[in-house]
Every structure is written in C-alpha cells, then in structure tokens.
N, C-alpha and C positions, 0 to 999 in steps of 0.2 A: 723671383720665386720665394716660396717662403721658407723660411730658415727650419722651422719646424720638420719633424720626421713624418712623411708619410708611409706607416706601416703599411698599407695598403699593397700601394706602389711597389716597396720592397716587394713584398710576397709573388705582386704579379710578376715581376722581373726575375725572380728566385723558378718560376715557376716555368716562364718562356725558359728558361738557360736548362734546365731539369729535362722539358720536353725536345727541346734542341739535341741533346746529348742521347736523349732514347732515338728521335730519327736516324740519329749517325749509324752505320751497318760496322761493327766492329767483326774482326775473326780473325782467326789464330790457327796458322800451318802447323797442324802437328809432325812430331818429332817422327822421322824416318826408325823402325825398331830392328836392333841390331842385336843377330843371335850370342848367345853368351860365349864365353869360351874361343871366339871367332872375330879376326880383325877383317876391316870395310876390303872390299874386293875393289877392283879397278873400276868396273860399273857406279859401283855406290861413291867411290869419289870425285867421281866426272859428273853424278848426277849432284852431288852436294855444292860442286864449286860452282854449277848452271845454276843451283837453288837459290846458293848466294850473291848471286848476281841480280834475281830476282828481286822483286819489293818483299818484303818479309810478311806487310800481310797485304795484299790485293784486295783490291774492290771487289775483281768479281773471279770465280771459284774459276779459273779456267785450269785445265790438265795436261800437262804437257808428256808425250808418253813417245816410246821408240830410243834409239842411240845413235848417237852422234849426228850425222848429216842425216839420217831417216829419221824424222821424228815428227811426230803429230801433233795439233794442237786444237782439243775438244774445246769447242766454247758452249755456255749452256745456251739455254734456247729464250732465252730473256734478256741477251746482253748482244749490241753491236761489235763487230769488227771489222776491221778492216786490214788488208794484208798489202805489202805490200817488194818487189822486190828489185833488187840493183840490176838495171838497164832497161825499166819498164818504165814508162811514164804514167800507164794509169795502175791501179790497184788490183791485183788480180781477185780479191775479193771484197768485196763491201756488202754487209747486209746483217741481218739478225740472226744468232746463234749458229752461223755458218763453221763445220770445225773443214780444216786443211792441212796438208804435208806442209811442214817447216823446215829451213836449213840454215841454220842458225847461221852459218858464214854469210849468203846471199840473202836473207828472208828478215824480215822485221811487220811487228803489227801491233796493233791497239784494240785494247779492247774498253768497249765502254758497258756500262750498265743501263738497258730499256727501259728499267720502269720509271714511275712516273714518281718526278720529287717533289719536296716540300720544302720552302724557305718560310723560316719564322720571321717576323719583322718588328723590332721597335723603335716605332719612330718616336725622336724628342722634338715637338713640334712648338710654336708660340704661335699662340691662335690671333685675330685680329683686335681684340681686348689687348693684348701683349700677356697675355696668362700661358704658362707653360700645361701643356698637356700632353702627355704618352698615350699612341693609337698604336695597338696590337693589330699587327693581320700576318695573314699568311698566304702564299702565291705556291700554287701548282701546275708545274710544268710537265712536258716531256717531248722527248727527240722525235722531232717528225720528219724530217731529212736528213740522216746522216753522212751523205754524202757531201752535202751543202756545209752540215754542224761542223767536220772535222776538218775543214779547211778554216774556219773562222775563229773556234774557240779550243782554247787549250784546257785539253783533257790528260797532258801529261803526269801527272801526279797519281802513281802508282798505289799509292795508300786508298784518296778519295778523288778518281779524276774527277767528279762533278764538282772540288772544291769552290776551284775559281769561276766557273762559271754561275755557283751560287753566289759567291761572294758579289759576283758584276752586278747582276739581275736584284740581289738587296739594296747594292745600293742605290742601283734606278730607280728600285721600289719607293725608298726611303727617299729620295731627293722627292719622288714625283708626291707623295703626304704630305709634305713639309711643303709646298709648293700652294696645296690643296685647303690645308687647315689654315696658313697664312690670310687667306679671303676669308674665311668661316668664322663666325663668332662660338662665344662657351655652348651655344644652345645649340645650334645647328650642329655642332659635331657630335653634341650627348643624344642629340633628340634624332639627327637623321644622316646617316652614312652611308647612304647610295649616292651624294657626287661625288666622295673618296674613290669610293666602288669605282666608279665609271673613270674617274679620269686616271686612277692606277691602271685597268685594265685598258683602255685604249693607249698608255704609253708603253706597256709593255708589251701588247700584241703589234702596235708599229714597230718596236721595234727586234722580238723576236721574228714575227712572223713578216714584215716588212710593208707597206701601203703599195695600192695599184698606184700606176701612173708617176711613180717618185724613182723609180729605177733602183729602189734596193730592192734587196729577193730575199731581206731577215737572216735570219741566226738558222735559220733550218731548225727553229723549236716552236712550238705549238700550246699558248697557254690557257689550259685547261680551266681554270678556276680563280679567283680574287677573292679574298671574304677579308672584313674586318672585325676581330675578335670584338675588340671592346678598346673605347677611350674612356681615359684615365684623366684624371684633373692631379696636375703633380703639386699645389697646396694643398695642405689637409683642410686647411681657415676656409679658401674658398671654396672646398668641395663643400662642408659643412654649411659654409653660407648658402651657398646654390640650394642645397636641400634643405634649406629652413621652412621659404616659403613651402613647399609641397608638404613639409613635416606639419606645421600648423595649421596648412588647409585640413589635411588628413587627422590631425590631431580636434582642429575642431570638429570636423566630421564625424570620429567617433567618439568624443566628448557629448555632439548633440544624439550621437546613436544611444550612448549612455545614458545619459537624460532621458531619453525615450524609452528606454528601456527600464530605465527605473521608473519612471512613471507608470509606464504600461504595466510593471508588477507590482508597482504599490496600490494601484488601481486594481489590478487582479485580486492583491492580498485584501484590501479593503472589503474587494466584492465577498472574496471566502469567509473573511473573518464575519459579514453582514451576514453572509449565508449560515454558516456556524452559530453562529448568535442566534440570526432568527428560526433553524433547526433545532437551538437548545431549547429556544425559550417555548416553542413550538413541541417539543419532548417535555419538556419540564411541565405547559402545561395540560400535555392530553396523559402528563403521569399525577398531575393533581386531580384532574377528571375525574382518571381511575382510580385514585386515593378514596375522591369522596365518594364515587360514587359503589366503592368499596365498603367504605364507611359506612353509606347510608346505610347499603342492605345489612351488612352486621348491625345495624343499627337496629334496622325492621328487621332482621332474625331473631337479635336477644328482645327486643318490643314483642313480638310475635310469640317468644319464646317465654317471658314475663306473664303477657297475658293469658299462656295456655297455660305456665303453670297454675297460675291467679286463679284459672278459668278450673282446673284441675283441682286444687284446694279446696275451692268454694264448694265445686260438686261432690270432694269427698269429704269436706264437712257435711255439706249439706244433708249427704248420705248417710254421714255418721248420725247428725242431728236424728233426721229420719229414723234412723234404728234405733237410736237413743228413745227417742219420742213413742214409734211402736211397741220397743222393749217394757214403756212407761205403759203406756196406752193397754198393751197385754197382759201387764200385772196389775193394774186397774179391773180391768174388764175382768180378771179374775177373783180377785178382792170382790169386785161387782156381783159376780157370780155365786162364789161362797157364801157374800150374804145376803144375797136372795135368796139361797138354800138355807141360811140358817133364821133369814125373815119367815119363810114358807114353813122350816118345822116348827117355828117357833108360834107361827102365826095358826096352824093346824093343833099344835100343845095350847096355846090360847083357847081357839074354838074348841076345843074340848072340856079345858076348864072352865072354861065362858057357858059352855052347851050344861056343864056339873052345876058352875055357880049359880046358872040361873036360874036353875028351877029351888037352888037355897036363896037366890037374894033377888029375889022379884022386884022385891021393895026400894030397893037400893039401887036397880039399876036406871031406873029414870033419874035419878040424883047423880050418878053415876055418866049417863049420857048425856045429863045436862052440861055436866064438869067436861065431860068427853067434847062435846060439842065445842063448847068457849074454849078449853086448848089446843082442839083442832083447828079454833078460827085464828087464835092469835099466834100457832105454828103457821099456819097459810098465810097468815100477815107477816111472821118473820122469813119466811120464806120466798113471799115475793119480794121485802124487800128487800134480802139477800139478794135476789137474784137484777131484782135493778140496777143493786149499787153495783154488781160485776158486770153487768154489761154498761154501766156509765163507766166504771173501771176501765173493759176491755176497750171500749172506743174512743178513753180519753189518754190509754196509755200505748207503751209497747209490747203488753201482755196481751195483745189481741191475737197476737199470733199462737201466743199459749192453747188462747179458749177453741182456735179453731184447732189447732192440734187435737184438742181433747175432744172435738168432736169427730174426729177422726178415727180416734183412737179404738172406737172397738173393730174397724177394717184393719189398723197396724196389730194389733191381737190377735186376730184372728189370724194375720200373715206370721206371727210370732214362732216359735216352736214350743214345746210344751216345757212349762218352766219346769228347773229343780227344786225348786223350792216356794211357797206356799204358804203366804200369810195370810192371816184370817182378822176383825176387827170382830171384839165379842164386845156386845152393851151387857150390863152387869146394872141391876140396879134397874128399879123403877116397877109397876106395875102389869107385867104384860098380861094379863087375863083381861085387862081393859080395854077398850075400843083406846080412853086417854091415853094410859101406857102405851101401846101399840104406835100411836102419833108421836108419843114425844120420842119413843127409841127411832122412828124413821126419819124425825126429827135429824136426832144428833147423826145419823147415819150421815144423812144428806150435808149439814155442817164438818162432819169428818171427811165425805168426800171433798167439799170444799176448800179447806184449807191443805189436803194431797196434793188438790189441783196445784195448788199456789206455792205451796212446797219445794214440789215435787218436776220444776220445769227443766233440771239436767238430768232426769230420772234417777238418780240417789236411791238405794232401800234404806238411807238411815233416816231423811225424812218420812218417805212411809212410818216406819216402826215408831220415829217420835208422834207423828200423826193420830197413828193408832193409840200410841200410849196416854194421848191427851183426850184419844175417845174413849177409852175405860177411865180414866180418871172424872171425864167429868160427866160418863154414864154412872 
C-alpha cells in the first residue's frame, strides 16, 4: 500500500465510526426524587437496592412496578421477552411486548429489543491486482423467531443485548468481502457491486436464516437488506492513476467542447461584427444619400432662390427703368406740349405780323420766300440727315433701346401724374415774322429735342436744363 496519506479514506472511516455511534440507542435512568426534609422510607430502599442490581442503563425501557414478591413487569410493545421460572422447563412466556407478574425469588427473564438493526461494515480488502481497497456496506437485520434466536445467541449483555450478536454477523459479513474482492480486479469492484451484493447476502441469509435440505434451522433472524455503500481504493497514487485516464478523456472532451465553442462564437462574433459593419456602412450610406440629397435641394432652394431674387431685381429695375423712362417720356411730352403752344402763339403773332408786314413789304416778300425756301430746303436736308445718322446710330448701337423708349414715351406721359414743375425751352433770336425765321426756330427746336433725347436716357432734369440752355444760347 502506499506510504502516502489518503485524506479521503480518513474522512470516510471518521465518518462510518460518527454514524456507528449515532445508531447505538444510549439512555439514562433518571434519578428517583426524594422529598426534602424526609429520609428514604423502607419501600424506596428495597426498590433502590432491586435498582442497583439492575443494568444502569438497559436496552430497552422495561418497568418494573408492585413489592416484593408481587411485582409486575411492563415490557413495551416493540421488544421480545421471554420469562421464565424454576421447575418449569419451557417458558411460561415468549413473544412481543408481552408484560407479566414477577417473583423475583422464583422468576427470571430477558428482554430483547424488536426492531430492526443496522451493522456498519469496513471491510480492508486486497483486491486480485494485490491493491488494498476499503468496501463500506451495511447489513439489516431482524428477529424473526425468537423462540429459536434465544436459544442460539447471547443476548445477555444488559447495556446492548444485540452487542454480540452484531459483532458475529460483521464479522461473517467482513470475512465473506474479503473473500469476494480477493477474485475481483480494481475495476470490477469501482465499476460493479452486485456480486458483493449477492454473495454477502446469500452467506448471511444461509446462515441466519439456515438452507432447506442441510438440517440447520438458522439463527431465528431474517435478513432484511445488503447494500454497499461505496469502495475506496486505500492509495491515494493509484486512486489518481485510475482516474487519469477518464480525467483526459473528459478533459479532452471538454477542451474539444471549448474549441467548439470558441469557434461557434468567434463565428457568431465575425457574423455580428460583418453584420454591424455592413449595417453601418449601410447607415452611413443611406445618411450620405440624405446628406446630398439634402444638399442638393438646399441647393435648388438657394438656386431657386437666387434666381427669384435675380428675377425680382431685374423686374424692379426694370420697373424702375420704366418709370424712369415714363417720368422722362412725360416731361418730354410736356416740354412737347409747351412748345407747341408757344410755336402756335408764336406762329398766330407771326401770321399777324406777316398778315401787317405784308401788305408793307410786298416787295420783299418774294426775296424773302426765296431765302425762305433755300433754308427750309437745307433745314429738311439737315434734318433728314440728322435723322439718318440716329437711326444708323440706334441700329448700330445700344441706344436703340433709347430711341424705342422715346417712342413710347408719350403713352409713359400720359400714364405719368401731373408734374410739379414745368420747364419751358424759349428760342430767343432770329426772325419769326418769316416763313425762314419760323423753319429755322423749328429747326433748333427739333435739334434741342435731339440731343434731350441723348442726354437725357437716366431721365436727369440737369440735363434737360443744360439742354435747354444750349437752345437759347444758340437760338
């Protein structure tokens, strides 16, 4: 065996001897109570010297009651007795909890306990390896013929009659293991304990209970049960050996369970981690989507919004322009107006003095008309080609938008509101009682309105006024 300590072993053995010691039925006669002030009466010391004659403590609770020669004895109703008296050969009572009169000169009896016992068992066995190993069991019995039991086995011991007959029955027990494991190798004892079973239990039922046909008639006991707790390997080395292999099968087993398991979740994390990923990337880009297609429309909103102001500007310049233009157009058309009233008085003050002069210068008016004529031709000749060079002007420049302005201009006047104020262009100078006079002032008129036009295209009154100033200066 091995030199080594099997804690184990201890424990189990600590543990049978613990459980041993709780089966045992301990009890204690209490003390007879004696009134104070008062010594023992004659009764009380005839029953203390019976007391101590008794076991001190009994197996089992029986009560002895009555005096002297008349006295009774209760047995309880779980425990055999047998009575017995001097000049009788058989017993005058045997049986279970039977109680009867006693006479303690002529009477004697036994009393045993019915129920049913327990033997612990450790057997130290050398299996057929030659390996020492300890098999725990335990054997329950009980009295099934007492009439048979108390002739055969000794129940005298007042304390625990069933001592010795437990003691026998262990160590039948114990011989008949150690008999059984001797054939059995380390594995057959660990792995299977029903031939222990069997062949404890048919030795002790031959020879409690006794075999047919053999002429014994048993022990008058009846056993009830065999069980083997458990076998022990008393090396610690080789218990450890023995469980290696199982330790490294099972160790690989769950080494490969772990591996598979780690796999199976690095595989799972992989899938999460691919799923997350392609969730993000799959977020990130239906959020760039949204980005741009955020973007865009802010885009075409401030586009949309550019071009309406754009579009807003233009029409209220344009607007402005317009008013501007009309504004222009309306004090033209009034200017226009003025001097054609001031043409028409001037032109009716003419034919007046024309109508006076000519009946004084009859003479003079054919010289007059001639002269009239030639500078009414070469005003018609400066005057168309005035009007050439402005329309080569308007179609060659960006003033054409001017010229059609100005054709506009007396519908913008007309839409105007009536101005505050009210300039007039006077010609000063030259001959108006002439028909010549008469052309060359409509002359400069028409030249004054010409360079208004040209002037005058942000509608300003300071060019009007220089305009005008430059038609009296060179009327």
């Amino acid at each position: 065996m091995s030199a080594e300590r099997n804690v184990y072993l201890d424990q189990a053995v600590a543990q049978q001897e613990r459980l041993e010691q709780d089966l045992r039925a301990r009890r204690a006669t209490p003390p007879q109570a004696v009134p104070a002030g008062a010594g023992p009466s004659r009764k009380q010391r005839i029953a203390a010297v019976e007391q101590a004659s008794m076991p001190s403590t009994p197996a089992v609770d029986v009560r002895v009651t009555g005096f002297w020669r008349w006295k009774t004895v209760i047995v309880p109703p779980n425990a055999f007795v047998v009575h017995t008296r001097r000049g009788h050969r058989e017993p005058l009572h045997v049986g279970l909890g039977i109680s009867f009169r006693f006479d303690p000169a002529r009477d004697s009896y036994l009393v045993v306990p019915g129920a049913m016992q327990t033997i612990l068992i450790n057997a130290y066995c050398i299996c057929r390896e030659l390996q020492g190993l300890v098999v725990q069991a335990y054997v329950q019995w009980i009295i099934h013929d007492f009439a048979t039991a108390y002739r055969k086995l000794d129940f005298s011991d007042a304390d625990d009659p069933m001592r010795l007959v437990n003691l026998q029955l262990r160590e039948q027990a114990e011989a008949a293991i150690k008999d059984k494991v001797a054939t059995m190798s380390v594995h057959e004892v660990l792995s299977d304990k029903q031939p222990i079973i069997e062949e404890l239990t048919a030795r002790l039922r031959a020879m409690a209970e006794g075999e047919a046909g053999s002429g014994h008639g048993g022990l008058g006991l009846r056993i009830v049960t065999v069980q083997i707790k458990e076998a022990i390997v008393s090396s610690a080395r080789l218990w450890e050996n023995l469980q290696k292999p199982f330790r490294a099968e099972q160790g690989r087993v769950a080494r490969l369970a772990e591996l598979a398991a780690e796999e199976a979740i690095a595989e799972r994390e992989l899938s999460a981690s691919r799923a997350r990923e392609t969730q993000r990337l799959q977020t990130e880009r239906e959020l760039d989507e949204l980005r741009a297609a955020n973007e865009a429309a802010q885009f075409d909103r401030e586009a949309a919004e550019r071009v309406r102001r754009a579009q807003t500007e233009q029409e209220m310049a344009r607007q402005l322009a317009e008013l501007a233009n009309e504004t222009t157009l309306h004090e033209l058309r009034l200017e226009r107006a003025r001097g054609a009233e001031e043409l028409a008085a001037g032109r009716e003050r003419a034919e007046r003095e024309h109508e006076l002069a000519r009946l004084a210068v009859e003479g003079e008016l054919a010289l007059a008309r001639a002269r009239a004529d030639a500078e009414h031709a070469r005003a018609l000749l400066e005057i168309e080609r005035a009007r050439l060079r402005a329309a080569i002007e308007n179609e060659t420049s960006p003033e054409s938008l001017q010229s059609k302005l100005i054709e506009s201009l007396p519908e913008i006047v007309a839409r105007l509101p009536k101005p505050a104020e009210l300039r007039a262009v006077t010609i000063n100078g030259g001959d108006g009682h002439t028909v010549a006079g008469l052309i060359a002032e409509l002359g400069a008129v028409v030249g004054a309105l010409r360079e208004l036009t040209r002037g005058t295209g942000d509608g300003s009154a300071a060019d009007a006024d220089r305009s005008g100033s430059r038609l009296r200066a060179g009327s």
